[in-house]
GUROGU-364968 format. One record per residue (C-alpha): residue number from 0; residue in one letter; chain; x, y, z. Coordinates in Angstrom, 2 decimals, padded with zeros to 5 digits, always signed. Layout:
N
@n:NUM res:A chain:A X:X Y:Y Z:Z
...
END
This chain:
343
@n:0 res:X chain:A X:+000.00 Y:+000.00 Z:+000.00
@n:1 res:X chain:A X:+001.33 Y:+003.64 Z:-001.07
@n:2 res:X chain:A X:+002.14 Y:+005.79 Z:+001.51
@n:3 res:X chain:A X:-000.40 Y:+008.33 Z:+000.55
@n:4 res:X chain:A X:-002.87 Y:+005.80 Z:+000.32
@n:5 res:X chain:A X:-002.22 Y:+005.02 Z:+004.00
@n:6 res:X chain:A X:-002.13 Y:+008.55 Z:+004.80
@n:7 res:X chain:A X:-005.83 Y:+009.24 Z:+003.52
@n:8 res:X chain:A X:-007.04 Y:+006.43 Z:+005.31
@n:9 res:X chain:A X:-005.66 Y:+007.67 Z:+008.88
@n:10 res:X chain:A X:-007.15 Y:+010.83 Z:+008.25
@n:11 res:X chain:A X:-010.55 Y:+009.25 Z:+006.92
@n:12 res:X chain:A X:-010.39 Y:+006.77 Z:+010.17
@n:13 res:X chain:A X:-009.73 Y:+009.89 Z:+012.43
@n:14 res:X chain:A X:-012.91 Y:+011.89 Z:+011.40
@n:15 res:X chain:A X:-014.84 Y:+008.84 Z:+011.56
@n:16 res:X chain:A X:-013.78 Y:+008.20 Z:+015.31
@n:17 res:X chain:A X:-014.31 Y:+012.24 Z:+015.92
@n:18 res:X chain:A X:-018.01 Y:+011.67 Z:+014.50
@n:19 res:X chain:A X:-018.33 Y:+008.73 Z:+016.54
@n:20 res:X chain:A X:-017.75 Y:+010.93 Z:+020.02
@n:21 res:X chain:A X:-018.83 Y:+013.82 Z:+020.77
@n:22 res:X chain:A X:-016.99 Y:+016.28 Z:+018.48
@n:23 res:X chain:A X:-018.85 Y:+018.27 Z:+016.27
@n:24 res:X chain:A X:-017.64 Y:+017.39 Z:+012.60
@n:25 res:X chain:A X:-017.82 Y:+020.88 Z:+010.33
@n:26 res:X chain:A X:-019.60 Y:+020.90 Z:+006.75
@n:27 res:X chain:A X:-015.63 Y:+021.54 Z:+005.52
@n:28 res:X chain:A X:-014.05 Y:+018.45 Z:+007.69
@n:29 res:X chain:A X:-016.96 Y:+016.33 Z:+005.87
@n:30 res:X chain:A X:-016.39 Y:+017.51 Z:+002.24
@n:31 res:X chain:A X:-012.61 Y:+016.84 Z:+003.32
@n:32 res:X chain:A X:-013.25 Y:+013.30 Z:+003.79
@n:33 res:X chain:A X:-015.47 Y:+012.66 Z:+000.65
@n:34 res:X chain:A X:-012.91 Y:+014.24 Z:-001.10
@n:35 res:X chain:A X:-009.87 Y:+012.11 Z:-000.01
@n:36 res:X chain:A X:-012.14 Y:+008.85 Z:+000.16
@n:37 res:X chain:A X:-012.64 Y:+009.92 Z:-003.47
@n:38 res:X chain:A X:-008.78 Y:+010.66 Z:-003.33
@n:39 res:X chain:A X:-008.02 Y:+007.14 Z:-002.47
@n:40 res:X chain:A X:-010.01 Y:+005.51 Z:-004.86
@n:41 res:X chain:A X:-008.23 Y:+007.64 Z:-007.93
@n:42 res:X chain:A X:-004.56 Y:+007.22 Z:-007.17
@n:43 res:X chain:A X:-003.52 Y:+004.13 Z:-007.60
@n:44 res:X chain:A X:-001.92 Y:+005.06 Z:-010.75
@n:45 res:X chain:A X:-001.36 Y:+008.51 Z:-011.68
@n:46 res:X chain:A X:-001.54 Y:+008.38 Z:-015.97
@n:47 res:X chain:A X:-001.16 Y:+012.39 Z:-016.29
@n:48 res:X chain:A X:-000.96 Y:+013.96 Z:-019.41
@n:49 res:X chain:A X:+001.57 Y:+015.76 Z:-021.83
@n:50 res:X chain:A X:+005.05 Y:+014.76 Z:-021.94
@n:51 res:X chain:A X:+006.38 Y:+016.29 Z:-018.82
@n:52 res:X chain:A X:+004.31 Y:+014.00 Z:-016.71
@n:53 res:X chain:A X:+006.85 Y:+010.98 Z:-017.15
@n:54 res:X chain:A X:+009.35 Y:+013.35 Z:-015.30
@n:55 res:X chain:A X:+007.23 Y:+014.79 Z:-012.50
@n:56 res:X chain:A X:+005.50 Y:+013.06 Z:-009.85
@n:57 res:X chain:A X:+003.74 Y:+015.49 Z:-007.31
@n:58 res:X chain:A X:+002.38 Y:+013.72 Z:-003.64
@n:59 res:X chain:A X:-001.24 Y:+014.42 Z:-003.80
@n:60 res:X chain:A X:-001.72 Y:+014.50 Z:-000.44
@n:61 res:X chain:A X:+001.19 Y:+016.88 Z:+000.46
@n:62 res:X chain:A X:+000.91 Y:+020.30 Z:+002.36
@n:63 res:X chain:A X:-002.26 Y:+021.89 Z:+000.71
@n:64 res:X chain:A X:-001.67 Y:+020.58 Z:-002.71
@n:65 res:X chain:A X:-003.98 Y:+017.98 Z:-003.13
@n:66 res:X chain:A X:-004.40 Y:+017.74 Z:-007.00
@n:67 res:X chain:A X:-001.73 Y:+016.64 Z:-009.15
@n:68 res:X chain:A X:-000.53 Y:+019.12 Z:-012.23
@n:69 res:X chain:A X:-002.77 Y:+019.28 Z:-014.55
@n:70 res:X chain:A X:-000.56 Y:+018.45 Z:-017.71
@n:71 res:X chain:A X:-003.85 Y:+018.28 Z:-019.91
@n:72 res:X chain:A X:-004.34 Y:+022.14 Z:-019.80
@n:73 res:X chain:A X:-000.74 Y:+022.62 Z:-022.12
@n:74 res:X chain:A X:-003.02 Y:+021.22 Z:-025.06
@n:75 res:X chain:A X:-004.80 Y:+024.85 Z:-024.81
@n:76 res:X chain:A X:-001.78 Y:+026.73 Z:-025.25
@n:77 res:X chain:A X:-001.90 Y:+028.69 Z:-028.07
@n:78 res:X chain:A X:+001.81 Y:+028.90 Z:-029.00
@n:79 res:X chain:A X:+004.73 Y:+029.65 Z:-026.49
@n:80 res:X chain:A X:+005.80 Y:+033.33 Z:-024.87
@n:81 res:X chain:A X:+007.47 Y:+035.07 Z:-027.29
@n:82 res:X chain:A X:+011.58 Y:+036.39 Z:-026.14
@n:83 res:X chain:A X:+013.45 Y:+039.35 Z:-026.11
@n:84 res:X chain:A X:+017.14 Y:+039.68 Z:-024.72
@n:85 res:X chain:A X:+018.98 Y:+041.95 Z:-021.80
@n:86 res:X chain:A X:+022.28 Y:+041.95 Z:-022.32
@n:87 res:X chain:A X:+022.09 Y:+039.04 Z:-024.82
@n:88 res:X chain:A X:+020.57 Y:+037.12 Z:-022.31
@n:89 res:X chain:A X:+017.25 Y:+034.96 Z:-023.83
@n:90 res:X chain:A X:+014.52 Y:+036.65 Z:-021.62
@n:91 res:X chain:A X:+010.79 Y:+035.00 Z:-021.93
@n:92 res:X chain:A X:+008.66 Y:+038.10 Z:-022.27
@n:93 res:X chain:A X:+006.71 Y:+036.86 Z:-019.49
@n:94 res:X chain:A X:+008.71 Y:+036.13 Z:-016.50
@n:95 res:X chain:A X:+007.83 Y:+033.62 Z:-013.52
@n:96 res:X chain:A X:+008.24 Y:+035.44 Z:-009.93
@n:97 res:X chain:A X:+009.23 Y:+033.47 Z:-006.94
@n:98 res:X chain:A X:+007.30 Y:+035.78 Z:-004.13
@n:99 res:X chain:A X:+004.79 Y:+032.45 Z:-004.27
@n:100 res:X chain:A X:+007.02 Y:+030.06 Z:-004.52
@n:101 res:X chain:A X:+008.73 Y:+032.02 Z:-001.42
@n:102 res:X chain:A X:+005.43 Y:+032.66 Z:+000.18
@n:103 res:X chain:A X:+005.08 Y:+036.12 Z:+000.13
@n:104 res:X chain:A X:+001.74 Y:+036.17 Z:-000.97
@n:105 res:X chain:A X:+000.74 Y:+039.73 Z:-000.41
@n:106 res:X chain:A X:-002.76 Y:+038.84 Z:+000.42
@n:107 res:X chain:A X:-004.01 Y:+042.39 Z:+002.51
@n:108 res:X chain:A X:-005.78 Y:+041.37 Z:+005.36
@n:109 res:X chain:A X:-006.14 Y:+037.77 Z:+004.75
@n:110 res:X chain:A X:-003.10 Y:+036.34 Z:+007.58
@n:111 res:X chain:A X:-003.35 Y:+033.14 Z:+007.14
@n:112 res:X chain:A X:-001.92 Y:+032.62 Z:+002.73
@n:113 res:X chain:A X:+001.21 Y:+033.54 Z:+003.13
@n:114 res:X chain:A X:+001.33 Y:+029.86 Z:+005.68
@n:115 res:X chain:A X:-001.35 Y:+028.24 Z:+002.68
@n:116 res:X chain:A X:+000.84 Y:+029.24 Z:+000.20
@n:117 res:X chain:A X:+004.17 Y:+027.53 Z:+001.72
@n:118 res:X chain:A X:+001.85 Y:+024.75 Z:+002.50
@n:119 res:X chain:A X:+001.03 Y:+024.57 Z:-001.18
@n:120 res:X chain:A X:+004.79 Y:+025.04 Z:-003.11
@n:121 res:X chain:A X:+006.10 Y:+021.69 Z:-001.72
@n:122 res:X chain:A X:+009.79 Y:+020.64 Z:-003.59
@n:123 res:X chain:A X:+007.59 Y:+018.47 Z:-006.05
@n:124 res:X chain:A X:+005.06 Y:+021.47 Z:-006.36
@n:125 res:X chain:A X:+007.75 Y:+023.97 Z:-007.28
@n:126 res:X chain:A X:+009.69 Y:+021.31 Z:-009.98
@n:127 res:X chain:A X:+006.05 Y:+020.78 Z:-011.55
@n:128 res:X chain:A X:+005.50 Y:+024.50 Z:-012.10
@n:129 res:X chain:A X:+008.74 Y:+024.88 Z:-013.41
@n:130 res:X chain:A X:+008.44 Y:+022.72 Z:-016.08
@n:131 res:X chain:A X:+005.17 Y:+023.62 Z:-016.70
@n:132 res:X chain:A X:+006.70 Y:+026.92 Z:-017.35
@n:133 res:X chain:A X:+009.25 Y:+025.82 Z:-019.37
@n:134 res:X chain:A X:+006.66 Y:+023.83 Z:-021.55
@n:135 res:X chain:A X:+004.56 Y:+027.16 Z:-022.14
@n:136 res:X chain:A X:+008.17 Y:+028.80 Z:-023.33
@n:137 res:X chain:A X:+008.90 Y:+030.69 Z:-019.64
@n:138 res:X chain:A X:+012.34 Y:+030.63 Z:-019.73
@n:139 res:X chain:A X:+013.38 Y:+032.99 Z:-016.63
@n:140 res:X chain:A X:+012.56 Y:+032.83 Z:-012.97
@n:141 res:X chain:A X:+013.06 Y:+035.98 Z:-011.04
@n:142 res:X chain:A X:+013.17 Y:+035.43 Z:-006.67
@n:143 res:X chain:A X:+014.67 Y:+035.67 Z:-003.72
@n:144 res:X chain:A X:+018.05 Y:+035.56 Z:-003.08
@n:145 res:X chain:A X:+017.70 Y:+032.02 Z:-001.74
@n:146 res:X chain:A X:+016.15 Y:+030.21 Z:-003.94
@n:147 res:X chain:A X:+019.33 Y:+029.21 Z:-005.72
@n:148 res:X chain:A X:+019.08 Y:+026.10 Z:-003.79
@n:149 res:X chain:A X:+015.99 Y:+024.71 Z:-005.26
@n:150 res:X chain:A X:+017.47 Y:+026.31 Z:-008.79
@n:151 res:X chain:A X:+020.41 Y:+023.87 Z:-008.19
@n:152 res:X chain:A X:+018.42 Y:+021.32 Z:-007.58
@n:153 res:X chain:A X:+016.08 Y:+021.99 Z:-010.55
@n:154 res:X chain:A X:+019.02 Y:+022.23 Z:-013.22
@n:155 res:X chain:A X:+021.34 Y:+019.35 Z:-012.09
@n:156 res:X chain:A X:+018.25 Y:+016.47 Z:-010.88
@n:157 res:X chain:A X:+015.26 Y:+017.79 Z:-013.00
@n:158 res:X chain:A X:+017.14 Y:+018.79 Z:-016.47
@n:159 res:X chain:A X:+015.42 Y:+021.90 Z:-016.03
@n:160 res:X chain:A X:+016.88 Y:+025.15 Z:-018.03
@n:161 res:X chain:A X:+015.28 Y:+028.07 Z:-016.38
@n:162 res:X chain:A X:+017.30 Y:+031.02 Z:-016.10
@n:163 res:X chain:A X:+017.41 Y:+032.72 Z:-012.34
@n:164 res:X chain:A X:+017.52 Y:+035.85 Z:-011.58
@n:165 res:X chain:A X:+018.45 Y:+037.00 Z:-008.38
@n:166 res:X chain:A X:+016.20 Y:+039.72 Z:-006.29
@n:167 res:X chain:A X:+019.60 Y:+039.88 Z:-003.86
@n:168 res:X chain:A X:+019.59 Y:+042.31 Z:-001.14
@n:169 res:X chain:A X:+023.56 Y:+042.39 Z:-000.90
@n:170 res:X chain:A X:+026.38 Y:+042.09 Z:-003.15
@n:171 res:X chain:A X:+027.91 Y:+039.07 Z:-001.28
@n:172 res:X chain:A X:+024.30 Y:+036.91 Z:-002.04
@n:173 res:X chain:A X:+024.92 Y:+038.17 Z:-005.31
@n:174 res:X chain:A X:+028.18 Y:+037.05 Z:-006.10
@n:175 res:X chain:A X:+027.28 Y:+033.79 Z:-004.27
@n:176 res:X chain:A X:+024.30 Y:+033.05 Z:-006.64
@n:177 res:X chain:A X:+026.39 Y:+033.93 Z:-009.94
@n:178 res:X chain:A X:+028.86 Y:+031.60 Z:-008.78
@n:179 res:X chain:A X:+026.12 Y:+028.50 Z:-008.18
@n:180 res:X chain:A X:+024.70 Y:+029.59 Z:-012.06
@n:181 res:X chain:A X:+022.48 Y:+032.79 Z:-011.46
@n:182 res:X chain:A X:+021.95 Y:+034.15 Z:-015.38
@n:183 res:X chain:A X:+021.46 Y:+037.83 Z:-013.78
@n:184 res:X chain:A X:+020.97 Y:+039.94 Z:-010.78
@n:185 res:X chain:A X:+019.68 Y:+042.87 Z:-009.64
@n:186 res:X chain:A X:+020.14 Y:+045.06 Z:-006.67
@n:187 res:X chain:A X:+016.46 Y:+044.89 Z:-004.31
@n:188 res:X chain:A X:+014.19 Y:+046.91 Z:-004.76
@n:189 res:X chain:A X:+013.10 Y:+047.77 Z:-001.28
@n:190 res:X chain:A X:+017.17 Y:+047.87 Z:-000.34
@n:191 res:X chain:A X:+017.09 Y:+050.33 Z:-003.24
@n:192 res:X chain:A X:+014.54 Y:+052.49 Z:-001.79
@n:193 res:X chain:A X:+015.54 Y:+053.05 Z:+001.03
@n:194 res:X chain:A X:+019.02 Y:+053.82 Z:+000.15
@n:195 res:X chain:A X:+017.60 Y:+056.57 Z:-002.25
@n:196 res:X chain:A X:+015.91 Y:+058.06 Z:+000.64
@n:197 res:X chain:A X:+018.73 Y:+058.40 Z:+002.54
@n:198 res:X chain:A X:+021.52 Y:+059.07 Z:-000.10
@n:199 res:X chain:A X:+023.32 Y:+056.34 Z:+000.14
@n:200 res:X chain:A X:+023.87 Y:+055.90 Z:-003.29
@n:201 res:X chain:A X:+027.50 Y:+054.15 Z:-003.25
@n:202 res:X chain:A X:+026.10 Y:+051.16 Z:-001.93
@n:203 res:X chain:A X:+023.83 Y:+050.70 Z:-004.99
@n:204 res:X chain:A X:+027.20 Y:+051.75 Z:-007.52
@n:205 res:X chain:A X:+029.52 Y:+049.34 Z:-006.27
@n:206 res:X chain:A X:+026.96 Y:+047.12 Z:-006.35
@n:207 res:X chain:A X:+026.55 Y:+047.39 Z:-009.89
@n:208 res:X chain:A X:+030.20 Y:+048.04 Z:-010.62
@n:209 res:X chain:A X:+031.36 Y:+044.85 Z:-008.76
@n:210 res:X chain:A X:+028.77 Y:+042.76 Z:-010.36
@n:211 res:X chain:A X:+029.44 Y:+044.17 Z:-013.73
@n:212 res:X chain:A X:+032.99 Y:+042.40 Z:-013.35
@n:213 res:X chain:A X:+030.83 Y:+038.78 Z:-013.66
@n:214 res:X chain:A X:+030.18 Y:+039.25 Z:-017.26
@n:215 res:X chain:A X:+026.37 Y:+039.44 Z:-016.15
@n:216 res:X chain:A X:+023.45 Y:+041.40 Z:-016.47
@n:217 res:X chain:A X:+022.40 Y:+043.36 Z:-013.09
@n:218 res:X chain:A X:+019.84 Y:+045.36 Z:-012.37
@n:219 res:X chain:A X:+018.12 Y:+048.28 Z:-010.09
@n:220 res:X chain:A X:+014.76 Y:+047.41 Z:-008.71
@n:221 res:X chain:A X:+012.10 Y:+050.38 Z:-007.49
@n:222 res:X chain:A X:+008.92 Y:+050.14 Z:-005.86
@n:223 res:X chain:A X:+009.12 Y:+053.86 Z:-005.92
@n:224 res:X chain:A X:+009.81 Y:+056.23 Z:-009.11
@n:225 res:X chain:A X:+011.91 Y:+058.46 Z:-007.11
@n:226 res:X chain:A X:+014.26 Y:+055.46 Z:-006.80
@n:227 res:X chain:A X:+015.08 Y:+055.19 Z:-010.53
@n:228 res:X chain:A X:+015.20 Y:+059.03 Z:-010.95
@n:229 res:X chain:A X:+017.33 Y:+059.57 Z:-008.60
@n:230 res:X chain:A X:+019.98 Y:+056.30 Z:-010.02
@n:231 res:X chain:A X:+019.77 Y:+058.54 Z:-013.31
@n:232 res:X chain:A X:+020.14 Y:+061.58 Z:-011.55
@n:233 res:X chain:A X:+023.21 Y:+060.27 Z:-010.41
@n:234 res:X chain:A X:+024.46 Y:+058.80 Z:-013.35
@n:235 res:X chain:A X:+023.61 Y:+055.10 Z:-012.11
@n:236 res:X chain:A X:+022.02 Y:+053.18 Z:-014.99
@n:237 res:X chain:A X:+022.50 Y:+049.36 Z:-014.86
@n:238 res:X chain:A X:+021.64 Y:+046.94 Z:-017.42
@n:239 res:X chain:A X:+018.05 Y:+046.72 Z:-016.85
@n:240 res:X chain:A X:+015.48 Y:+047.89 Z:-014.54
@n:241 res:X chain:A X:+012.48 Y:+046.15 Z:-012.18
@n:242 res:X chain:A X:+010.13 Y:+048.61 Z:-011.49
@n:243 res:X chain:A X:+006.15 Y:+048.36 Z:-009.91
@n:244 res:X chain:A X:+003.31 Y:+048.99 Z:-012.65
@n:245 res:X chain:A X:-000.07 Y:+048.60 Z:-012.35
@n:246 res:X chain:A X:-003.46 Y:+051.74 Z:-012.47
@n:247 res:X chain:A X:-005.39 Y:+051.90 Z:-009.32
@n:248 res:X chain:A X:-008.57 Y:+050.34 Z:-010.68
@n:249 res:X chain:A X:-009.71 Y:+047.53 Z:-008.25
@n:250 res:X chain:A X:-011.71 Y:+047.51 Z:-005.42
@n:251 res:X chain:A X:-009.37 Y:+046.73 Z:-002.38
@n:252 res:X chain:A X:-007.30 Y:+050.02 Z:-003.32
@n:253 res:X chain:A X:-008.96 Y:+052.95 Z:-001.33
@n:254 res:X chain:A X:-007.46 Y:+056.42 Z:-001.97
@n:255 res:X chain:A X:-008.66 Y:+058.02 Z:+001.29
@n:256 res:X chain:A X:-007.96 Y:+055.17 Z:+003.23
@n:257 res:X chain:A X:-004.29 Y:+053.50 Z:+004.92
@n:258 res:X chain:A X:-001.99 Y:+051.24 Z:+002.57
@n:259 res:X chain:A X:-002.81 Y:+047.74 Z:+004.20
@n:260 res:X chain:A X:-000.54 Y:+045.91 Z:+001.51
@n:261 res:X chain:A X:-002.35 Y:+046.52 Z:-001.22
@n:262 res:X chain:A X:-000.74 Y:+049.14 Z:-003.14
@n:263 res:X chain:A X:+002.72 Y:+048.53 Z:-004.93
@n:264 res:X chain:A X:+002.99 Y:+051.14 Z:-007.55
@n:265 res:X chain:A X:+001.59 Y:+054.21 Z:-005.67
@n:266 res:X chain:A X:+002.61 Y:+057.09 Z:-008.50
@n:267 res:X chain:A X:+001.32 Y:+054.71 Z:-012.50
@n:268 res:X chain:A X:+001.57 Y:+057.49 Z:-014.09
@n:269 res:X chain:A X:+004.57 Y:+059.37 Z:-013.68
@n:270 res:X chain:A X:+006.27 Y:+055.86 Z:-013.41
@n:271 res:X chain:A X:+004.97 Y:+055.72 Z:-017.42
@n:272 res:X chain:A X:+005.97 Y:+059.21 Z:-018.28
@n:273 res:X chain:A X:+009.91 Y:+058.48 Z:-016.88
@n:274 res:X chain:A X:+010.30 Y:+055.01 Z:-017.43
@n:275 res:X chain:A X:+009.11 Y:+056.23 Z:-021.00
@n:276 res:X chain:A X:+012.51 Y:+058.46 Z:-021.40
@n:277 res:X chain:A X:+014.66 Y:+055.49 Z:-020.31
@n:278 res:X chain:A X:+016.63 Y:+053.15 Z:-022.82
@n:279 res:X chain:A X:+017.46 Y:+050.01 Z:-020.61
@n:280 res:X chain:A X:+015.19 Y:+047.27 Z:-020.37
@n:281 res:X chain:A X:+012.29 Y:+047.49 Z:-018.43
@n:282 res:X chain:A X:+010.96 Y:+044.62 Z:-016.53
@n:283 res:X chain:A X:+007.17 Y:+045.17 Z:-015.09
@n:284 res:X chain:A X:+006.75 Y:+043.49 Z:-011.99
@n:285 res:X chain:A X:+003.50 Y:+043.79 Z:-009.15
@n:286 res:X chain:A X:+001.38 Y:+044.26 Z:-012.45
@n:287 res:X chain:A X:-001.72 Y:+042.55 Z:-011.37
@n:288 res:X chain:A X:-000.89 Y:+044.06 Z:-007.86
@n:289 res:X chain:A X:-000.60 Y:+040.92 Z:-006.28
@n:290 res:X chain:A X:-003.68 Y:+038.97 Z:-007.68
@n:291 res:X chain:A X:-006.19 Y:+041.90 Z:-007.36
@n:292 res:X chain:A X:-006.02 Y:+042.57 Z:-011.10
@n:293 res:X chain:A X:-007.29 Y:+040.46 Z:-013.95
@n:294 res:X chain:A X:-004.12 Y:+039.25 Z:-016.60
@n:295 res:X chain:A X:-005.72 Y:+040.49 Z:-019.51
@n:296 res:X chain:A X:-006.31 Y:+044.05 Z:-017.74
@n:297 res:X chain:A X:-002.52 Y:+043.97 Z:-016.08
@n:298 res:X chain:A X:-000.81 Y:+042.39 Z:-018.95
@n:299 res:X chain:A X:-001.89 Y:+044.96 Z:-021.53
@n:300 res:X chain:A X:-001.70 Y:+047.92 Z:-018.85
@n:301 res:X chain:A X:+002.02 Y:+047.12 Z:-018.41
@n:302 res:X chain:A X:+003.03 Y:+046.43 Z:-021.54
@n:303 res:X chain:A X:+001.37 Y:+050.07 Z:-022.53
@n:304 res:X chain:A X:+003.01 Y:+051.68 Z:-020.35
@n:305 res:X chain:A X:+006.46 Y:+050.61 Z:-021.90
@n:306 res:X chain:A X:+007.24 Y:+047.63 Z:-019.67
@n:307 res:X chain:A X:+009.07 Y:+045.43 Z:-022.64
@n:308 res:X chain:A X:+009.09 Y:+042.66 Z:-019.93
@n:309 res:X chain:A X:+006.68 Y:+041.51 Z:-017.66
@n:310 res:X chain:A X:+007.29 Y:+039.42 Z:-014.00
@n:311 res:X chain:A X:+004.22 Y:+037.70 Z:-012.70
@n:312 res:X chain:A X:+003.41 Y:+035.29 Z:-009.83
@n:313 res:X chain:A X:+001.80 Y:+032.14 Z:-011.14
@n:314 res:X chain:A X:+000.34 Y:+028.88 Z:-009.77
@n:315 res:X chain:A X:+001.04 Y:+025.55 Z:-012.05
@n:316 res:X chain:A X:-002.70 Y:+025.72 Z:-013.06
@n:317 res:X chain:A X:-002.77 Y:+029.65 Z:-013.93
@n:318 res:X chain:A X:+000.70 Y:+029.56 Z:-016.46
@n:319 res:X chain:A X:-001.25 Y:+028.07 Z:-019.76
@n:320 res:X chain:A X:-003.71 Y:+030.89 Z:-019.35
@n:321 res:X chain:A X:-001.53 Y:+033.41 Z:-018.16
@n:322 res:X chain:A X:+000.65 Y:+033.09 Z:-021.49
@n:323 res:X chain:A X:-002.37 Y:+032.96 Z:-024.02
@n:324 res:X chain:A X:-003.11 Y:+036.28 Z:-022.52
@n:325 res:X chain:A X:+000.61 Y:+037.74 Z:-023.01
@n:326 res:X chain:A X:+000.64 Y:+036.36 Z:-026.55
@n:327 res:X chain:A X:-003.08 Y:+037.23 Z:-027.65
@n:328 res:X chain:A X:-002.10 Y:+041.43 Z:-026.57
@n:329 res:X chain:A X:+001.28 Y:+040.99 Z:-028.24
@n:330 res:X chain:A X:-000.16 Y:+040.27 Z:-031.34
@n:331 res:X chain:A X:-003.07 Y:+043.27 Z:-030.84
@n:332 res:X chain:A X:-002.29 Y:+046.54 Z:-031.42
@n:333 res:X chain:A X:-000.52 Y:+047.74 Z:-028.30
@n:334 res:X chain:A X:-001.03 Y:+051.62 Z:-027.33
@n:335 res:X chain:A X:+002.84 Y:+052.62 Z:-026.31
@n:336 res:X chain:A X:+005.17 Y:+055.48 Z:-026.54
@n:337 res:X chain:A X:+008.20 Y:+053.72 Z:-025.58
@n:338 res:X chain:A X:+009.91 Y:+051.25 Z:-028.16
@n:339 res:X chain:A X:+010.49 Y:+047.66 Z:-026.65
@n:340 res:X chain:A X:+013.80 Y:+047.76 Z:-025.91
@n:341 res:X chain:A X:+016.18 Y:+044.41 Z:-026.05
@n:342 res:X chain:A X:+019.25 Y:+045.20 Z:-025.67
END
C-alpha cells in the first residue's frame, strides 16, 4: 500500500472516530473526507498527461496541494511566450516570480496565505511548475536571493533550463548566486529604496560596478519612481530595470484610506511618463498588484506603459492561461510610446 494511500485512510479513520464521540464534525471536515475517500479511490496510478508528466511526480496529499498538475491544460496553449534579450541574455517576455514560490503572498488582510501558500509550493510542487513553465516557453525565474538552492536542484536532478535571476539584497548573495549559475541579478528593490531616501547611493554603484565584473546582467529594482530618478540623476544606470506597474482600478485600493498591503505602484503614471525616457530594459513586476487585477487588464496595462518585460506570480494551473493572454495582446495593437527595448 502507497504511503499516501495510508495517509488518507488515517485521516478518513480519524474523522470517523471524531463523528463517533462527541466532536462536532464541520460541513468543511466532511467535504474533506469525501474528497480524499474519493482521493483514495483515484490514485492508484497517476496516468497524467503531456510529456512532462513521465518526469514529475507530485504527492497528492502533500501540504495543501492535493491535486496533481494538470498536464492536460498545455493542449490549450496557443503557442509559447514570445523572447526578447537583456544583455544578450534569452529573456521570456513573461517572466515567472518566486514571491509564491517564497510565500510572500501579499494577500491584505487575509493572515493566514502567506502559511497556505508555503503549504502549497512543496519541492515536487515547485519542480512541476517549473516545467510547466518551461513547456509554455517561460524561460526565466526571477526570486529571492535564496532560492538558488531549489534552482540547483532543478538544473542538475530535474534537467530543467530556467534562467534565475536573483532579487539579492547584498552584493555578497549576489556574487554567491552567480557563482552556483544565477543568469542575472539585480540590486532589491526595497534595499534600493531606502538607500535613495537616505543618499546612500554608493552602496547601490559598487553594487553594480562589482557585479558588472561577472560578465552578467544586473539590475536596479524600485517600488518607488523616485528610486530610478534619482539612479539617473546620479548617473547610475545598470543593465536593466524592475520597477512596480499597475493603475489603481480595483476595489481593495482605497485612496482616502491606509496602505494595508495593497498598493505597490503608488505614483502609474509618472512611473509611465519616466520610465518612457529610459533606454534600458524594463521589466514590469506587481502588475496585477498581487492577484487583485485580472491578466488580460494587467498584462496589456504594463506592456502600454512601456514595460518590454513583464514578471508575474503564477500557480502551475494559472501559467497556460496566463501566457495565451501575453501572446493574444502581443499580437493586438498595443497603445505605447516607448519602443520595446532588447538590448
Amino acid at each position: 500500500m502507497s504511503k499516501s494511500i495510508d495517509s488518507r485512510r488515517n485521516v478518513l479513520k480519524n474523522i470517523a472516530a471524531l463523528a463517533a464521540g462527541t466532536a462536532i464534525i464541520s460541513n468543511e471536515e466532511l467535504v474533506l473526507a469525501e474528497q480524499l475517500a474519493d482521493d483514495a479511490k483515484k490514485t492508484q496510478t497517476n496516468t497524467a498527461k503531456g510529456s512532462a508528466a513521465k518526469d514529475v511526480q507530485v504527492d497528492g496529499l502533500s501540504g495543501a496541494s492535493r491535486k496533481h498538475t494538470d498536464w492536460g491544460k498545455l493542449a490549450d496553449l496557443k503557442k509559447p511566450i514570445a523572447k526578447g534579450t537583456i544583455k544578450g541574455v534569452e529573456t521570456s517576455r513573461l517572466v515567472m516570480g518566486g514571491n509564491l514560490v517564497g510565500g510572500w503572498a501579499h494577500a491584505r488582510d487575509l493572515l493566514y496565505v502567506s502559511d497556505l501558500v508555503k503549504a502549497y509550493f512543496t519541492r515536487d510542487k515547485i519542480i512541476a511548475t517549473f516545467k510547466m513553465a518551461e513547456a509554455c516557453g517561460i524561460n526565466t525565474y526571477i526570486g529571492h536571493e535564496s532560492h538558488i538552492g531549489i534552482l540547483n536542484d532543478y538544473w542538475e536532478k530535474e534537467d530543467g533550463t530556467l534562467h534565475f535571476i536573483a532579487d539579492s539584497h547584498s552584493l555578497d548573495a549576489a556574487l554567491k548566486c552567480i557563482d552556483k549559475g544565477a543568469d542575472a541579478v539585480y540590486f532589491y528593490g526595497e534595499l534600493a529604496d531606502k538607500c535613495v531616501r537616505e543618499g546612500k547611493y554608493d552602496a547601490i554603484i559598487q553594487f553594480i560596478e562589482r557585479v558588472r565584473k561577472e560578465d552578467v546582467p544586473v539590475g536596479i529594482g524600485g517600488h518607488q519612481i523616485a528610486t530610478i530618478k534619482g539612479c539617473i540623476e546620479h548617473g547610475i544606470e545598470p543593465d536593466f530595470w524592475m520597477k512596480t506597474i499597475h493603475h489603481h482600478k480595483y476595489w481593495s485600493r482605497h485612496a482616502d484610506k491606509p496602505e494595508r498591503d495593497n498598493v505597490y505602484c503608488r505614483q502609474p503614471e509618472e512611473t509611465v511618463e519616466f520610465m518612457n525616457t529610459l533606454k534600458q530594459p524594463w521589466i514590469g513586476f506587481k502588475v496585477l498588484a498581487a492577484g487583485a487585477i485580472h491578466p488580460k487588464d494587467g498584462f496589456r496595462y504594463a506592456f502600454e506603459a512601456g514595460a518590454d518585460f513583464l514578471c508575474a506570480g503564477m500557480y502551475d494551473f494559472q501559467i497556460v492561461n496566463d501566457v495565451n493572454i501575453c501572446m493574444d495582446i502581443l499580437a493586438s495593437d498595443i497603445k505605447r510610446k516607448r519602443p520595446v527595448c532588447f538590448t
